[in-house]
C-alpha positions in Angstrom: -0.7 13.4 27.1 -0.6 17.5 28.1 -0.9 18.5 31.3 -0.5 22.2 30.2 -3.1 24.4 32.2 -4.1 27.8 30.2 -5.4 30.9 32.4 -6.7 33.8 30.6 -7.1 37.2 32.7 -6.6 40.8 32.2 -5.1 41.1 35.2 -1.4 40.6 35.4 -1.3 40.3 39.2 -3.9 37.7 39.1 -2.2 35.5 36.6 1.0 36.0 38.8 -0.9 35.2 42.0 -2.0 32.1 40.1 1.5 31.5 39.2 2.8 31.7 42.7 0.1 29.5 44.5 0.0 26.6 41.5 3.3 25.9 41.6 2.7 22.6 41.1 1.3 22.6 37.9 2.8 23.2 34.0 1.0 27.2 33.9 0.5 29.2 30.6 -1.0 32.7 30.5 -2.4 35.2 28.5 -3.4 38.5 29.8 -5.8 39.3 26.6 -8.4 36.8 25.1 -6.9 37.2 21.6 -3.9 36.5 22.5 -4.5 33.0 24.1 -7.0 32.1 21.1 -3.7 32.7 19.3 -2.2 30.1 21.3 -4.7 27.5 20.7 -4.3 28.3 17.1 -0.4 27.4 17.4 -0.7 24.3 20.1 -4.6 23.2 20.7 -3.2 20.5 23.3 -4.0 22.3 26.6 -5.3 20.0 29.3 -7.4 22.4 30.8 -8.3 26.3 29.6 -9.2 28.8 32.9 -10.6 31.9 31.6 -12.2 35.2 33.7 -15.2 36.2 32.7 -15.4 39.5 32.9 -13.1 41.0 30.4 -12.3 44.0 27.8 -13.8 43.2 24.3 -14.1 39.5 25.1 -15.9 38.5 27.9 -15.2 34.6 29.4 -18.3 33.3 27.5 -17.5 34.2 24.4 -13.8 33.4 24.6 -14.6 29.8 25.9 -16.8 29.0 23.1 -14.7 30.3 21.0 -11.4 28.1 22.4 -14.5 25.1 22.0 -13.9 24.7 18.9 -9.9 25.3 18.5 -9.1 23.0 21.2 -12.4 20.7 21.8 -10.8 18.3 24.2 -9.7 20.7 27.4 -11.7 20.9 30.0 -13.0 24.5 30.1 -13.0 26.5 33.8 -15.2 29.9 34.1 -14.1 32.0 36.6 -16.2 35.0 37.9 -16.8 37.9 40.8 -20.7 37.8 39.6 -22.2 34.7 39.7 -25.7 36.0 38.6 -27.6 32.9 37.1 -27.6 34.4 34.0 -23.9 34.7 33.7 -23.9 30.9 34.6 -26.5 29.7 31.9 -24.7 31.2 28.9 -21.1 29.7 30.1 -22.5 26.6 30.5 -24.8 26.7 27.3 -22.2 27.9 25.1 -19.3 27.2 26.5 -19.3 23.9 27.8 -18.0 24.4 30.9 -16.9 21.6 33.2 -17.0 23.9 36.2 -18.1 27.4 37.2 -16.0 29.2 40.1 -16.8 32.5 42.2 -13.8 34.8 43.1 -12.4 34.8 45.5 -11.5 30.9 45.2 -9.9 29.4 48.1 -6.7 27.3 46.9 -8.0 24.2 47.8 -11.0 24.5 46.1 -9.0 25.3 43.1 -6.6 22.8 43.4 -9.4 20.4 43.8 -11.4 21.8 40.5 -8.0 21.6 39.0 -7.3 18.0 39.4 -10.6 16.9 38.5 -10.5 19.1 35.4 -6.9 17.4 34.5 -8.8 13.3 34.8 -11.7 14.6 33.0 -9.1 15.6 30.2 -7.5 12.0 30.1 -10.7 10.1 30.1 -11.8 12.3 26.9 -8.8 11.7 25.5 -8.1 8.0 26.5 -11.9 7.4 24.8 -10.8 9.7 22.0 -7.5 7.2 21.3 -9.6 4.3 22.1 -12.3 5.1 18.9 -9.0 6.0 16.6 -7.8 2.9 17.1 -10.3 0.9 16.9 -11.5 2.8 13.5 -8.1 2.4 12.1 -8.6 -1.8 12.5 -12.4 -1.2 11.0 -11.0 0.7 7.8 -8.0 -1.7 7.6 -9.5 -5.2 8.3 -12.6 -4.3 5.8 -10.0 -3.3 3.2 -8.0 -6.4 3.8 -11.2 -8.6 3.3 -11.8 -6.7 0.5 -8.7 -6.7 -1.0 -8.6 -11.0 -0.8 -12.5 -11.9 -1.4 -12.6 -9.7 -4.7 -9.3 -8.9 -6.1 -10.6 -7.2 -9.4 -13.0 -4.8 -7.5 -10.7 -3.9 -4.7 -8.0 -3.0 -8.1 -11.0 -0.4 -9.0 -11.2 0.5 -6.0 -7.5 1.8 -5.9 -8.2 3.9 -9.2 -11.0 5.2 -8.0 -9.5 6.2 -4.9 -6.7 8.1 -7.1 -9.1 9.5 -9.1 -11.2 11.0 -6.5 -8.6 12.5 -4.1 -7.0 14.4 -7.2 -10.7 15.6 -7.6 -11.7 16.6 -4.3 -8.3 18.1 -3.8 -8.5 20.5 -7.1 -12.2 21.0 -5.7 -10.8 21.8 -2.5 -13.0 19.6 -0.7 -13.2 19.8 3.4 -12.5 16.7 4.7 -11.6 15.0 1.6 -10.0 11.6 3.3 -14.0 10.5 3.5 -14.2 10.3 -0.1 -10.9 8.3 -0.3 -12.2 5.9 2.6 -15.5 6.2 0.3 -13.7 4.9 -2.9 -11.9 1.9 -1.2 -15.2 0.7 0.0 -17.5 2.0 -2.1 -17.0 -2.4 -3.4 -17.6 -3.9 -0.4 -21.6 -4.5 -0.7 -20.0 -6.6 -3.7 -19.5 -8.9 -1.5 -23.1 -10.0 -0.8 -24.1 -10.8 -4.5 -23.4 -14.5 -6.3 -20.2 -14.8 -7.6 -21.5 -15.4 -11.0 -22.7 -11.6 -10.8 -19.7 -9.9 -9.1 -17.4 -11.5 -12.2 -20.5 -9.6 -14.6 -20.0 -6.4 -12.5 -16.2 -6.3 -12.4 -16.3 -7.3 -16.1 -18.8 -4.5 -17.0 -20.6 -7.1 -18.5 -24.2 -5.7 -19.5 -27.1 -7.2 -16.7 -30.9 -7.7 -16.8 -33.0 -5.6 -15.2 -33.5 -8.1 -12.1 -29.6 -8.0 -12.0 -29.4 -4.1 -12.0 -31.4 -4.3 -8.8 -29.8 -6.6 -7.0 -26.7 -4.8 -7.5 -28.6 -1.0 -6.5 -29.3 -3.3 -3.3 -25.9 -4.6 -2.6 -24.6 -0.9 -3.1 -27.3 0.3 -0.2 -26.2 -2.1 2.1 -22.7 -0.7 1.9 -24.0 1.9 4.5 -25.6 -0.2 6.5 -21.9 -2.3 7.2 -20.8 0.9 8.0 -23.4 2.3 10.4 -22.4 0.0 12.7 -18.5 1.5 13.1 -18.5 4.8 14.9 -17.2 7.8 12.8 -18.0 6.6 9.9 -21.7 7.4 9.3 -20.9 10.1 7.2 -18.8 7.9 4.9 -22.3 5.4 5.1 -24.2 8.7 3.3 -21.5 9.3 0.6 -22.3 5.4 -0.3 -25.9 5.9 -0.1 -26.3 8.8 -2.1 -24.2 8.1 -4.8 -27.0 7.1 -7.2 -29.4 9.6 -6.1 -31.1 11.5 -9.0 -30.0 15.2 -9.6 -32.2 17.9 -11.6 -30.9 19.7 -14.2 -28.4 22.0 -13.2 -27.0 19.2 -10.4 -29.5 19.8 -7.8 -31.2 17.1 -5.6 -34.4 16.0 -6.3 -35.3 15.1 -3.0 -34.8 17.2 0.4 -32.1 14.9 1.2 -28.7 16.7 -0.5 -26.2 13.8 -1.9 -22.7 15.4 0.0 -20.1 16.1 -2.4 -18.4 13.3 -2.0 -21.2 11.2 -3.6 -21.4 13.7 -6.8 -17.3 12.9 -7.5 -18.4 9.2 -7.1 -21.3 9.1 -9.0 -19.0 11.2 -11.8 -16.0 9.1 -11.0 -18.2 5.6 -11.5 -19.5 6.1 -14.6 -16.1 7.4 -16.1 -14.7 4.0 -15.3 -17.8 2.4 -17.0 -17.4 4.2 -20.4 -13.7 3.1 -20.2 -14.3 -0.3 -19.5 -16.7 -0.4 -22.6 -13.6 0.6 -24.8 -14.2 4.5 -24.8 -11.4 6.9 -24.2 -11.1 8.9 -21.2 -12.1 12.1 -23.7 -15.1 10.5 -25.5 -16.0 9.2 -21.9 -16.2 12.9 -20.7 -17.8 14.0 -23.5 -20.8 11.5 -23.6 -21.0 13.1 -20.1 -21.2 16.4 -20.8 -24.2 15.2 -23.1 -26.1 13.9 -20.4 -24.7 16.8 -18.1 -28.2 16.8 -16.2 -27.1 13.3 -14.2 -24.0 15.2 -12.9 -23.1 18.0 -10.4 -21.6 20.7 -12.6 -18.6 21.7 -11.0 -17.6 18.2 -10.5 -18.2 17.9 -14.3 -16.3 20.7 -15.7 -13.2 19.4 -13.6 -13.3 15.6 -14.2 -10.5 15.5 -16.9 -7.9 17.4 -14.7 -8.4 14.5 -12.0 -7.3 11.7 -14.8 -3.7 11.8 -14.8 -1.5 8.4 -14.7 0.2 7.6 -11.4 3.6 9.0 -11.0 6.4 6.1 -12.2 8.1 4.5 -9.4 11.0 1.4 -10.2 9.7 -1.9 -9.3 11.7 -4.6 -8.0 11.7 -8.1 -8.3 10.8 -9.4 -4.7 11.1 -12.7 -3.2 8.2 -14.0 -2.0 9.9 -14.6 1.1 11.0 -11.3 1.6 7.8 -9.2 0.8 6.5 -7.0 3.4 4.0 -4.8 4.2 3.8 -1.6 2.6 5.6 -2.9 -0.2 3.2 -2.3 -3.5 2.4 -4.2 -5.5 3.5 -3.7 -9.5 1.6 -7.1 -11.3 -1.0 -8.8 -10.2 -0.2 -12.1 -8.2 -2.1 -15.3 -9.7 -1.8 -18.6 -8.2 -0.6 -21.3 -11.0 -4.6 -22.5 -11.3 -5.2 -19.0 -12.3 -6.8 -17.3 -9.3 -6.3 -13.9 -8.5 -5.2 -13.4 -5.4 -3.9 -9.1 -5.4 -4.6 -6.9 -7.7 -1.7 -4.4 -9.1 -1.4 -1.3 -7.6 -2.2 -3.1 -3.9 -0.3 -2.3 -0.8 0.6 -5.3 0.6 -1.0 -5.7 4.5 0.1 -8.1 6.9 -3.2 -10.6 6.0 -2.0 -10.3 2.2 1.7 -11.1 2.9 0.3 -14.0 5.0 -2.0 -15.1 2.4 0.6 -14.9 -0.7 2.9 -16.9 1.4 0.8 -19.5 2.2 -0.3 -19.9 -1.3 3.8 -20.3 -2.0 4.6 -22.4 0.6 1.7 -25.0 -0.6 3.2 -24.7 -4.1 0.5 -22.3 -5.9 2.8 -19.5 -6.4 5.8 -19.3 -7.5 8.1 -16.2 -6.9 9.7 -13.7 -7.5 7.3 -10.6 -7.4 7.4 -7.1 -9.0 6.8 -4.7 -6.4 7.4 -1.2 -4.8 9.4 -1.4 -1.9 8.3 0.8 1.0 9.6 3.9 1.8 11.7 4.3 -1.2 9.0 5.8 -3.2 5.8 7.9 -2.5 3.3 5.1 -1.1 -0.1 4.6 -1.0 -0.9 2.7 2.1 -4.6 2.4 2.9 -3.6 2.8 6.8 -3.3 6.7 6.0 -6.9 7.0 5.3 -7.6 5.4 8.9 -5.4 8.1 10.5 -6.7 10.8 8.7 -10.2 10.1 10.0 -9.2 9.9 13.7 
């Protein structure tokens, strides 16, 4: 955790004053507001940010909302000779400042504001690692569960996934390991229908219209799972809105916009549909194209450069025994009654390893396995997603 304290002054004998009496603590400077925005560009992981307020071309204000969003966790000091009320309202407003000071500020006063600036830093940041690790577990236990309870949908899942990080990366996409997280759960309001119907979905097997809606249902609740985990509400809306109408030319019907994340879904979906109904991935896209209207058009015209096969890697047979996690898998792994328990193309977790090797040690499963051992070829471990959100 830093405990680097950035002042920012234009003048050089007050930095060095500051130098000279703060002995005590780790002290960067920057004599010009561009150049410590510069800094913060090149190392955001200042504990606390001290800026003047009055000075040439950018005054404190500015600079402090500025270094807001560059470094958002440091506590933010405003120090000023005129403490007009005015001068306070807009740091505070738009700067978020934790405290404003008056100069001259005796040393204890600033060693006080100083230390109560650094604790504010490490509970924001305790909190921060706190939620990360607790999202991380969120993403990775509901992928687990999903991964066991409905083996066929989670091995959708994993193309989808493919499919739509390729797409939102040649879109360039912000943010694009929310439609990732998206595609791995976009199954898990699978989970809620009868089993009878999950094997009808996951076989694309055609359903009545009672069945259709019970399925549109299941999909919706897939947000409402989510809106219970912090940080991932906007993940919730990419689910939501996946099936929400578009008018010609791809644009929302309603006031609500789908994000972009749903409109690669929504495309991504109903490629897999036409190819699980026998259709190529070219006649798939261009029975698309015909019905262009249902689609968002960028995300349309780039679909076919986001189907590409998955690098070849050089499974290995793997005892049972000896499988681990990260390791992927390169068959599926089916009990000798015939269940499924992991798809191909899964990365093995800690509650998978423990769940094949139970299944083996009762006599279900007989071993060895074909799979991808970790960290000798690229990987596709679901944890990534997790960290990429924090």
């Amino acid at each position: 955790m830093s405990n680097q304290i950035l002042f920012v002054d234009d003048d050089a004998n007050i930095l060095a004053a500051y130098r000279r009496k703060l002995r005590q603590y780790q002290i960067e400077t920057a004599q010009e507001p561009e150049a410590a925005l510069q800094l913060l560009k090149g190392d955001a992981s200042y504990a606390v940010i001290v800026a003047d307020m009055q000075m040439p071309r950018i005054n404190g204000v500015a600079f402090l909302n500025q270094a807001k969003s560059l470094a958002p966790d440091a506590t933010r000091i405003m120090l000023t000779g005129n403490a007009d009320q005015q001068t306070a309202v807009d740091a505070v407003n738009r700067g978020a400042i934790f405290r404003f000071l008056t100069k001259p500020c005796p040393t204890e006063v600033f060693t006080a504001t100083l230390d109560a600036a650094l604790e504010q830093y490490r509970l924001v940041t305790a909190e921060r690692d706190l939620l990360q690790k607790t999202l991380r577990g969120s993403i990775k236990v509901l992928i687990d569960l999903l991964a066991m309870l409905d083996p066929e949908a989670f091995g959708q899942a994993l193309t989808l996934k493919a499919r739509a990080g390729s797409l939102a990366k040649i879109l360039n996409v912000p943010r694009a390991w929310e439609i990732e997280i998206a595609s791995m759960l976009y199954p898990i309001g699978q989970i809620t229908l009868p089993q009878e119907l999950r094997q009808k979905v996951a076989s694309r097997a055609a359903l009545t219209t009672k069945e259709k809606q019970i399925v549109v249902e299941a999909q919706a609740s897939s947000h409402d799972l989510l809106s219970h985990i912090p940080r991932l509400e906007s993940i919730g809306k990419i689910l939501r809105m996946i099936h929400s109408p578009l008018t010609p030319g791809g644009k929302p019907t309603n006031d609500e916009e789908p994000p972009q994340g749903s409109r690669i879904l929504k495309a991504l979906i109903d490629l897999a549909a036409h190819e699980a109904s026998g259709s190529s991935v070219g006649d798939a896209i261009t029975v698309m194209h015909k019905r262009a209207s249902q689609y968002d058009p960028d995300v349309l015209k780039r679909l076919a450069e986001a189907v590409v096969d998955a690098p070849e890697a050089n499974p290995q047979p793997t005892d049972i025994r000896s499988l681990e996690a990260g390791f992927i898998l390169a068959q599926d792994v089916v009990t000798d009654t015939g269940i499924l328990l992991i798809r191909k193309g899964a990365t093995v977790s800690e509650a998978v390893k423990m769940a094949i090797r139970n299944y083996h040690s009762l006599g279900h499963l007989e071993g060895p396995v074909m799979a991808i051992h970790a960290g000798k070829y690229a990987t596709r471990n679901q944890n990534a997603d997790a960290r990429k959100a924090s």
